[in-house]
N, C-alpha and C positions, 0 to 999 in steps of 0.2 A: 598518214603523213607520207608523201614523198618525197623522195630523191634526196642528195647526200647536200648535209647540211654544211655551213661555216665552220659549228663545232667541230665535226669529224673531221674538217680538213686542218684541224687545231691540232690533233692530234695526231701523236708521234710512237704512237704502241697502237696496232690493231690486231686484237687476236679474233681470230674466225674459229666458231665450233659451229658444231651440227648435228645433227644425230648421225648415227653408221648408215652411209649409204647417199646421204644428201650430196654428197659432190662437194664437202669443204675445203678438202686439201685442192682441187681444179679452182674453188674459189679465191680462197689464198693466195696462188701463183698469177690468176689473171688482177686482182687485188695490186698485187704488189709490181705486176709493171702496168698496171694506170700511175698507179703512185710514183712510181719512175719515169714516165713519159714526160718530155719537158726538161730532161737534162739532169732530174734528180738521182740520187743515190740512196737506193732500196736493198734491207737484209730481209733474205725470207728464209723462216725457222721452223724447223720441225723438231717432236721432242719427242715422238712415241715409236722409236728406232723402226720406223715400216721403210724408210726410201721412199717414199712416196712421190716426193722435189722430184728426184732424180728419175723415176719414172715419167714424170710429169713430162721430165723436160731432154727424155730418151737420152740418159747419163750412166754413167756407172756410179754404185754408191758414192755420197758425198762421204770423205772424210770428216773429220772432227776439226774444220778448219771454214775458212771465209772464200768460200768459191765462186769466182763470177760465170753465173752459168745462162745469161740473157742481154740483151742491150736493150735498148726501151726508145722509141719513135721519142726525134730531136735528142738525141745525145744520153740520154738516161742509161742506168746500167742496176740490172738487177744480180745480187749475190747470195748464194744457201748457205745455210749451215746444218746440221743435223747434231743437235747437242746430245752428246753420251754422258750420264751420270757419271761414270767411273772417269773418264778423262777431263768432266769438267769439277770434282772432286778431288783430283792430282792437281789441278790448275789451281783450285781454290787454295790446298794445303801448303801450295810453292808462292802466291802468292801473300797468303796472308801468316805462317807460318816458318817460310824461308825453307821449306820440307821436301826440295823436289826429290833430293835421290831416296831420301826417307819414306815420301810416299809412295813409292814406287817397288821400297821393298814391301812396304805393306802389302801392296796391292798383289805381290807374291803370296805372303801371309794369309789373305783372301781379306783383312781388314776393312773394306768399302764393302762386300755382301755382309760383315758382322756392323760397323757402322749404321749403312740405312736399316736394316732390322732393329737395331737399338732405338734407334728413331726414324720411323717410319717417313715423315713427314721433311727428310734430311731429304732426299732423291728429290723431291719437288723443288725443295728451297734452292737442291744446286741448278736444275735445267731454269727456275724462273730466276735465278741471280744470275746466270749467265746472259739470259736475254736484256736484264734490268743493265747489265754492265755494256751489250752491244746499245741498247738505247744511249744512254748516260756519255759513251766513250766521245772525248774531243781531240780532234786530230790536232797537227804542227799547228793549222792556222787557225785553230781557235773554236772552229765550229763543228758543231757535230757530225762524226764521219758520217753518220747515214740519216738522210733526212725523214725518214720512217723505216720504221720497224715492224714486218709484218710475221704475227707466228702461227701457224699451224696446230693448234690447241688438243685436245683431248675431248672427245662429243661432250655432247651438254649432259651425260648422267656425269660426268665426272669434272665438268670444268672449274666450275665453283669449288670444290676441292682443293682441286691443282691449285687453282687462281688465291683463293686466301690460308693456304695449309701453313704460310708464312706468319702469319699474324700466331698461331700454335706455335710453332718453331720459336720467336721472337720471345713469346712469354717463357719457354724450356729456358732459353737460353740465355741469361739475367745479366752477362757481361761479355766484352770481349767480339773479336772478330764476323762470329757467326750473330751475335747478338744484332750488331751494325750493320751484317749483308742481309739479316730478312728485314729489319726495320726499314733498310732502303726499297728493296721488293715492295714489301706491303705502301711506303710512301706513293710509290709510283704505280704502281697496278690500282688504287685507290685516289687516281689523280686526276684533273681532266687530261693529261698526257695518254692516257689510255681509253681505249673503247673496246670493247668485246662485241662483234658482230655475229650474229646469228643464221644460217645458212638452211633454210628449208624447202622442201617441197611440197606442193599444193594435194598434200594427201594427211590422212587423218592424224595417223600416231606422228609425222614430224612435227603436223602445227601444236598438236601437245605437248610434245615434249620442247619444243618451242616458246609457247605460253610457259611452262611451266620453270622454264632457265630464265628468262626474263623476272620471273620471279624473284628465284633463288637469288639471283644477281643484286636484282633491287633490296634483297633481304641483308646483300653479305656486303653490301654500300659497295657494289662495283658498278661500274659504268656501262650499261647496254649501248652499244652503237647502231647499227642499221640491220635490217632484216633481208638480206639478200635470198631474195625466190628464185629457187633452181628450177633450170628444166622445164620452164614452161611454153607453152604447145597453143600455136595460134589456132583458133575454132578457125572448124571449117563449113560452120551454118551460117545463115544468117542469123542474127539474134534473135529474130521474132521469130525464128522457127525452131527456135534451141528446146522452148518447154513443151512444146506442143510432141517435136523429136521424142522428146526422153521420156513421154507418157506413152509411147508406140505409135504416135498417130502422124506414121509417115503415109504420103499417097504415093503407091507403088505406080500407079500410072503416071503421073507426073513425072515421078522419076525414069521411067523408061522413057518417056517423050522428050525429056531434056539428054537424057543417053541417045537419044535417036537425032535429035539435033545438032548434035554433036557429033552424028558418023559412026555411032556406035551401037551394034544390035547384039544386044544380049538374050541368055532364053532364059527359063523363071530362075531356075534353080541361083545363077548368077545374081539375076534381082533381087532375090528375098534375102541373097549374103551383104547385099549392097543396104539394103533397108535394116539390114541386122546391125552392121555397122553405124548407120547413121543412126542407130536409138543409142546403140552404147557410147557413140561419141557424145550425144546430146547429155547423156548421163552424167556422164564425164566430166562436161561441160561446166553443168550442175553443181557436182560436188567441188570443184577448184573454183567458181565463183563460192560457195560457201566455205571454203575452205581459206579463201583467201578477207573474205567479211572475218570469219577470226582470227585472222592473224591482224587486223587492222584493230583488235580492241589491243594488242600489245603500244599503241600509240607510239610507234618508233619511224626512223624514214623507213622503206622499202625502195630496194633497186630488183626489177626482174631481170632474169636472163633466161634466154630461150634454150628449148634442147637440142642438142646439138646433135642430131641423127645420123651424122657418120662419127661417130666417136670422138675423143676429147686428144689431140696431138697436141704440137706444137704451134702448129699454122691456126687450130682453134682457140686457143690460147691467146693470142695476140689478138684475134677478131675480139672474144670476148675483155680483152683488157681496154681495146676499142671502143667498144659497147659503152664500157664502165666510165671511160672518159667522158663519152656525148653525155651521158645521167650524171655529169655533175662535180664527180670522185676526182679529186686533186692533193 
């Protein structure tokens, strides 16, 4: 299936994971100013204290606070956060306990390292109740301050974790405040409000681990969004020469006659590097078409995005939020 459907554009939570190394966090950030293009108002969140935003978006660390760190084609404006357990833990205890200065002396005490150890699964409940509270929050005039919500998740060995460790929490916790902020978590992470998007590339172990979140997901009733393929590399054969390529059976005369037509006289040594080449791109070829055949039994949309061969700034950034816009993404 492709391209980004009704549904997802329904949706007001999109978390992006991936495996280490896919480009999720670069996806995230171009993610969230398509979503803002159009005069909208986009939060992009991170929660695994790397800066990553802030790299992304050549800053200095974000504070623990709602920074606007982008503006978005037609008047949109994109804003970070970087959630800290321990500050959004003091936030929780002030507002739901009236406990600021209280917690604060805790936090001297070292009380939030004895806390989330007592309960493991407390650190998640606070980084996904903070994002559940940036979702949910309604401004003066009524409507939600930010009309999507984009987070930066934890790869797919650990997303599912993160993403239901609330529904745990909820049963620990039989009454009372924290009872009420994972029951809301779990409401909405568990909503069509939410989609968890998947971010791979066209090589073995991502589309497995890939396949295998899709899973998990569909196991733990959370909602798969679309499968965004990274990095991918337009062939530079013809197609009908792509299999014949990758079995070796290039004609190195051919090749030197099209290099000669072109003004170009090379001696063997060059040639045979030139033929070497074009078996291993053919190969290539090969396994990201199979590669991409199973990612296609995940039956989810798929957006590609190309690789970005001078590195991933700012100014790439905006291209690929570009990109995301023409395929659909609103």
């Amino acid at each position: 299936m492709n391209g980004w459907t009704d549904e997802l554009t329904r949706a007001r939570l999109h978390v992006v994971t991936g495996k280490g190394g896919t480009g999720k966090t670069t996806v995230a950030a171009a993610l969230a100013l398509a979503l803002a293009t159009g005069g909208r108002r986009v939060l992009l969140v991170e929660v695994e204290n790397r800066q990553g935003i802030a790299r992304l978006f050549d800053r200095p660390p974000l504070p623990y606070s709602e920074e606007r760190i982008a503006s978005a084609p037609g008047g949109g404006e994109v804003r970070a956060l970087a959630v800290d357990p321990e500050a959004a833990l003091l936030e929780y205890l002030d507002m739901f306990y009236n406990l600021g200065f209280a917690g604060r002396t805790l936090k001297k005490m070292g009380a939030i390292e004895f806390a989330t150890t007592l309960a493991p699964g407390l650190r998640d409940v606070l980084l996904t109740g903070k994002v559940k509270e940036c979702v949910r929050r309604v401004g003066k005039s009524g409507r939600h301050e930010y009309d999507a919500v984009v987070l930066d998740a934890p790869p797919t060995g650990r997303v599912v974790r993160f993403l239901d460790v609330t529904r745990a929490m909820a049963d620990l916790a039989k009454v009372g405040p924290i009872k009420g902020q994972s029951e809301g978590v779990v409401t909405l992470l568990h909503s069509g409000d939410t989609a968890v998007h998947l971010v791979a590339l066209l090589e073995e172990m991502p589309v497995r681990e890939t396949l295998e979140a899709v899973a998990d997901l569909d196991a733990a009733d959370l909602r798969p969004g679309a499968v965004f393929v990274n990095r991918v590399r337009p062939p530079r054969l013809p197609a009908r020469s792509v299999a014949a390529a990758a079995e070796g059976r290039v004609d190195a005369d051919r090749v030197r006659a099209g290099l000669a037509a072109a003004g170009l006289d090379v001696d063997d040594d060059v040639l045979d590097g030139l033929v070497e080449q074009a078996v291993e791109h053919a190969a290539g070829v090969l396994a990201e078409e199979r590669a991409k055949d199973k990612l296609a039994e995940s039956d989810l949309p798929s957006v590609e995005l190309p690789d970005l061969t001078d590195g991933v700034d700012v100014a790439a950034l905006y291209e690929l939020a570009e990109l995301l816009v023409g395929r659909g993404v609103r």
